[in-house]
C-alpha positions, 0 to 999 in steps of 0.5 A: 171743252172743260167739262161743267163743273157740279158741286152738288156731287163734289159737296156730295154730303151735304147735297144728297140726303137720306128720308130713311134716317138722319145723318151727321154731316161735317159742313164747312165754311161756305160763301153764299149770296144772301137775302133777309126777310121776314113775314110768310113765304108764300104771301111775302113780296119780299121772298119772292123779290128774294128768290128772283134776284138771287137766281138773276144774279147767280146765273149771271155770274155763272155766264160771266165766268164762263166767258171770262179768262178762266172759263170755267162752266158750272151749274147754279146751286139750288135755292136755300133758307134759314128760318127761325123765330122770336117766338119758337112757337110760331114754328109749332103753330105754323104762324108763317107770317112772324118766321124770319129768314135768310134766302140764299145761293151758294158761290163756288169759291172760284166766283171772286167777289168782283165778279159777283159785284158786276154781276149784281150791277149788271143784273140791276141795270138789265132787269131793275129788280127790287130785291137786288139791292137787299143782296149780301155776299157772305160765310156760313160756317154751320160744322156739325149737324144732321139732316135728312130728306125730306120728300112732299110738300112743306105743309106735310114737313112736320113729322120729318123735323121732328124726327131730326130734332129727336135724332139730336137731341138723344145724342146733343142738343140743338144749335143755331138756324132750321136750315132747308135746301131745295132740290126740286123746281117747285114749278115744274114738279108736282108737290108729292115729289118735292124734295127737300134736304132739312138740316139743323146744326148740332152742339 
């Protein structure tokens, strides 16, 4: 039997991070499953309606192609966002219901895109969730940028930003979308121990 395959190790770099300190990490271009929204995460129907159907549809395409000819077994990537603002501000004030944002998934290049449209189709006709038909297959190409771990919760992430965003800006200047990958399954793990890479793209 195959053994499964964990691009978190295999994308080592980019899926473990140190909360001592940042550091610069070269990130490639990556195919990702993709929602949009605006309004705060944690009120938003839209996000929630998001998260669900990217999950549905990555679970999906993962079992398709594990049947499929290749069968090839792999775990599903965690959940990602990019946040940004009109107004930065809203940022610093915490006003969430004025954030913007891109809900996402990473797709293993050996995931073709017919087998993301089927599982897309399949997942709409199983389960009719709303956010399926907002989905986008897309690349994010970010290069250069630094990141550190963030570990609690994301009322308490402040400080940690901050030292990131100083760490880049006494060596370059900020670029592009506050970028967040989280590790933990927030249903099951207690706040305290959320742990959650931050990254921001650098010039």
């Amino acid at each position: 039997m195959n053994e499964k395959i964990d691009l978190k190790k295999t994308l080592k770099d980019l899926y473990q991070a140190s909360a001592k300190e940042p550091a610069v990490v070269e990130v490639p271009t990556l195919r990702y499953l993709m929602v949009d929204g605006e309004g705060d995460p944690n009120t938003a129907s839209a996000y929630a309606e998001a998260v669900e159907a990217l999950f549905s549809v990555s679970y999906m395409a993962k079992f398709m192609v594990k049947k499929g000819p290749q069968a090839i077994d792999y775990g599903v990537m965690p959940l990602e966002g990019l946040w940004w603002s009109d107004d930065l501000s809203a940022f610093r004030t915490g006003a969430k219901d004025r954030w913007k944002w891109t809900a996402m998934i990473v797709q293993p290049d050996f995931v073709g895109d017919e087998v993301i449209g089927a599982a897309i189709d399949e997942v709409r006709k199983k389960k009719k969730l709303p956010g399926v038909d907002r989905l986008r297959l897309d690349s994010l190409t970010e290069g250069r940028c630094a990141q550190i771990l963030h570990v609690g919760p994301f009322s308490e992430e402040g400080p940690t930003i901050e030292r990131l965003h100083a760490f880049i800006t006494a060596r370059s200047a900020l670029r592009g979308k506050h970028h967040e990958i989280y590790l933990s399954d927030i249903r099951r793990a207690e706040a305290a121990k959320w742990k959650t890479i931050v990254r921001q793209p650098m010039a």
